[in-house]
Phi, psi and omega in degrees: 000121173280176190278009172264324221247349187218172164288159208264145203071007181254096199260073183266009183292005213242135186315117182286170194254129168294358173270330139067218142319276200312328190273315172301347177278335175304302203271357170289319205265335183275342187261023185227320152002250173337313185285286208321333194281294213285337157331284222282302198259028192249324199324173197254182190273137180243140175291316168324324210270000182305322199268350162309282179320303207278340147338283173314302178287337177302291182310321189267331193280306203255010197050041185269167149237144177320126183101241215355295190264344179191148201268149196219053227293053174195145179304158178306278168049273175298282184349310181253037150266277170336269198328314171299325189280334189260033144253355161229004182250134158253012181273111203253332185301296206314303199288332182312286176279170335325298175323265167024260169318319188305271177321348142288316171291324156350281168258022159285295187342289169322297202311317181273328169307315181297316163327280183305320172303318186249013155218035214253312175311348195261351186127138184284009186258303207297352191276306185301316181322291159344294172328300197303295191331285142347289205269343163265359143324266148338328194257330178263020142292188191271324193283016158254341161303320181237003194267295184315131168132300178257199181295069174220171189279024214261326172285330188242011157256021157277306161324293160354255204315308135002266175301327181276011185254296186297311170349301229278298162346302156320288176319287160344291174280355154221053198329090181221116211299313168353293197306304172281345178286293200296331177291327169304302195290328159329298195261030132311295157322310173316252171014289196273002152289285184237116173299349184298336171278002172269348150325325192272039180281292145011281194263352167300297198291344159285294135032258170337318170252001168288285199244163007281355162126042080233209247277152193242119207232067159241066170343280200321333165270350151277320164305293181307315186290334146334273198336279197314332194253328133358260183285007160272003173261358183323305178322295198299323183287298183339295190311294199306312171274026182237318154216110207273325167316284204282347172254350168289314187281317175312296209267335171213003172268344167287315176308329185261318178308317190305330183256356165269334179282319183309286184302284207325310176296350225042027153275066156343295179043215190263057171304310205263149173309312161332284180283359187264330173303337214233328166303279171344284183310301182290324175272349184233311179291258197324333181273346173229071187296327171294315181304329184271313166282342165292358183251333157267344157306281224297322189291306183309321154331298166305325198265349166261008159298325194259355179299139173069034171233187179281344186283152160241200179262152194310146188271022170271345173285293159321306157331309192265332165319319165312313228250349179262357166291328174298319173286322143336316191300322193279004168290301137339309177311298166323143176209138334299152161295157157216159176337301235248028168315302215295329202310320160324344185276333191300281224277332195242034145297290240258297157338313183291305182292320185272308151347304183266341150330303203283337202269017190255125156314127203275181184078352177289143167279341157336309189268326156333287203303322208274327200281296164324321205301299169328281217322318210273336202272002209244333174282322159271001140275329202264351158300322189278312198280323165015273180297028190239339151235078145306313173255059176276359192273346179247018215291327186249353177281099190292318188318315171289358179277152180303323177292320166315293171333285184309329180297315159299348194274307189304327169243046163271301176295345184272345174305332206249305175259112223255326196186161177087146198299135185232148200257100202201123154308353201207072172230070188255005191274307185275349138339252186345322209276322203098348171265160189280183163215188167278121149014290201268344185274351185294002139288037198037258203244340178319314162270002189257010179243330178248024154317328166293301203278041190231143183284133189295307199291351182280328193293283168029270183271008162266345158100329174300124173270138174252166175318303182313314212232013183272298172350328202259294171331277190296333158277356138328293192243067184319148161302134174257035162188135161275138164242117204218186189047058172226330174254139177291324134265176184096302186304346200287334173265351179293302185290326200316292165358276186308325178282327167296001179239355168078025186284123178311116146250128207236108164319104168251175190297158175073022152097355175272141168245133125231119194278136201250118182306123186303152163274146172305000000 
């Protein structure tokens, strides 16, 4: 970075000490740990983390693989992390959000290691305040209060993405390919977590010729980073050519059924740009007011701090500027919304505001003013945020945690049922258990609801069962148990099945049945 882009005495160019870095990312991550774990494991079971989970177990128990063998409406990745942890773990919900959790704490880390970096020249108090400021900032929204923890792919491809966001910046300031080879393969890896993150493909790669400024036509550096995401995409590229019907419809053929089924049902939701808007504002904005606003303060602060002088705002600011419309898009992208769309905004918001904070000449009233503003916006997350550790009380009582609970519940059914295949909307329960399931059912109820509107011979070869074909399906292989009362619709042909065939039924607790295959 040259001395036109910031005020004078203000450096963020000069390379930070990486010993550091690790130890403020270390003790961030150890004081932040114990909440983020009691978040994660008091939550209740989300029907989303079934096809995540039962993924990971399809894979470690049967060898089977995603797209080929079982539909699978997300890139792999996670799935086959989970498979590695469920060949020595049999608590499959505990390890699970376990991942989760690491990686939520992860990038509180990051968030206070970066903290503690750019301000560290100004004093080890004002750094640590900062530090502090920050990573409770970020912890105490609602879109980290309810989004962390659980088992899905939303923490550890943010967690990616994350690191390949600082990786690159690093590269950058010491434009060294090596630096872009590692930032590839990061946000290879996101990508191949959640696809919704290959936007930032975009402004990674503009980046590279952009900043530090001005503009730098160094192909060697497009190439390593080509490179680097390459080989973190080996994987998804193998899977797409080895079966391209089923993994183009998993990762993007689904999302349009998905939305035919939503309108067919009369469920609308957030379809439309209008209403994804009116979403947005009310349910993400407004509920977390501090963030957005300590994140639209500060930048704007830098830039009228810097009016009328020669400067600019650092071009690590710019950068994330770049980069959050892209991120919006994959947030956006999705139909219907939901909160933890959003959750990507938490970590490079809260990055944008300490960027424009640090590039403000300190001793100025412009940094005084803006550092109060931050102080007041991180006391009114935690004021807003609050009720989001309502249940601090069972946060260390491992018994309450939900992955205990399932586990108990799972050899209650395994009590009853010893082995052989179970017929379930939910199926990390008979997982948990040690028992199998059907295949085309490891997305819980998500592909067995828009299964009607898929043409049979394309659902088929897609591995999906429908209504039209669970019949067909279940005489080859009978169930030796229905699992039932977890979906409000869906289930309904499910119990019919059992009771015409006469299945034993036995009441279990919150309203769950299972029916037990009569003995010969």
């Amino acid at each position: 970075m040259t001395r036109t882009e910031a005020a004078p005495g203000v450096d963020l160019s000069a390379s930070p000490s990486p010993r550091v870095d690790f130890l403020v990312f270390f003790l961030v991550a150890a004081i932040a740990l114990p909440i983020v774990l009691g978040l994660g494991m008091t939550k209740g079971l989300s029907h989303d983390e079934h096809q995540h989970v039962a993924a990971g177990a399809l894979i470690a128990r049967e060898g089977l693989m995603p797209y080929r063998d079982f539909p699978h409406f997300h890139t792999p990745y996670l799935a086959c992390v989970y498979a590695g942890i469920f060949r020595f773990c049999d608590h499959l919900l505990l390890s699970a959000r376990m991942v989760s959790v690491l990686s939520a704490t992860g990038i509180l880390a990051v968030i206070g290691s970066v903290a503690f970096g750019l301000f560290r020249e100004r004093g080890r108090r004002t750094a640590a305040l900062v530090c502090a400021g920050s990573v409770i900032l970020a912890l105490t929204t609602r879109l980290f209060t309810e989004t962390s923890g659980y088992a899905w792919n939303h923490e550890p491809a943010l967690f990616l993405a994350l690191l390949a966001f600082v990786v690159h910046v690093a590269g950058i300031r010491a434009n060294r390919a090596g630096w872009f080879i590692a930032s590839g393969m990061l946000m290879g890896l996101a990508i191949g977590t959640r696809i919704t993150y290959a936007p930032l493909v975009a402004p990674f790669g503009l980046a590279l010729l952009l900043y530090p400024g001005p503009i730098r036509w160094d192909w060697r550096r497009v190439f390593a980073f080509s490179g680097g995401i390459l080989f973190g995409l080996s994987g998804v590229i193998y899977l797409f050519a080895t079966v391209p019907e089923q993994a183009l419809y998993d990762n993007f053929g689904f999302a349009k059924t998905n939305v035919v089924y939503r309108f067919s049902t009369g469920e609308p939701r957030t379809m439309t740009l209008p209403t994804k808007l009116r979403f947005f504002w009310k349910l993400i904005v407004r509920p977390d007011a501090a963030l957005f606003l300590v994140g639209a303060l500060s930048t704007l602060a830098a830039f009228l701090a810097m009016r009328g002088t020669q400067q600019r705002v650092v071009w690590q600011l710019r950068f994330l500027g770049l980069l959050l419309p892209f991120l919006l898009i994959g947030s956006f992208a999705p139909s219907p919304l939901f909160d933890q769309y959003f959750y990507p905004l938490v970590p490079f918001v809260v990055l944008a505001a300490l960027y424009a904070i640090a590039s403000i000449l300190p001793g100025t009233v412009w940094f005084s003013r803006t550092l109060l503003m931050a102080g007041a916006a991180v006391l009114l997350s935690v004021a807003m945020g609050v009720e989001g550790f309502e249940e601090l009380n069972h946060f260390v009582k491992v018994r309450k945690w939900h992955g205990m609970k399932l586990h108990e519940e799972a050899e209650a059914i395994r009590a009853r049922i010893p082995s052989g295949r179970i017929l379930t909307l939910a199926p990390i329960n008979p997982l948990e258990a040690g028992l199998s399931i059907y295949p085309s059912f490891c997305t819980g109820p998500i592909a067995w609801r828009v299964s009607p509107y898929i043409e049979s011979a394309k659902a088929a070869r897609l591995k999906i069962t429908s209504p039209a074909t669970l019949e067909s399906l279940l005489a080859a292989d009978p169930p030796a148990g229905v699992l039932v009362g977890f979906e409000k619709t869906g289930e309904e042909q499910l119990s019919e099945y059992a009771e015409r065939y006469r299945y034993e039924p036995f009441a279990m607790d919150d309203e769950q049945q299972l029916w037990i295959r009569p003995a010969k």
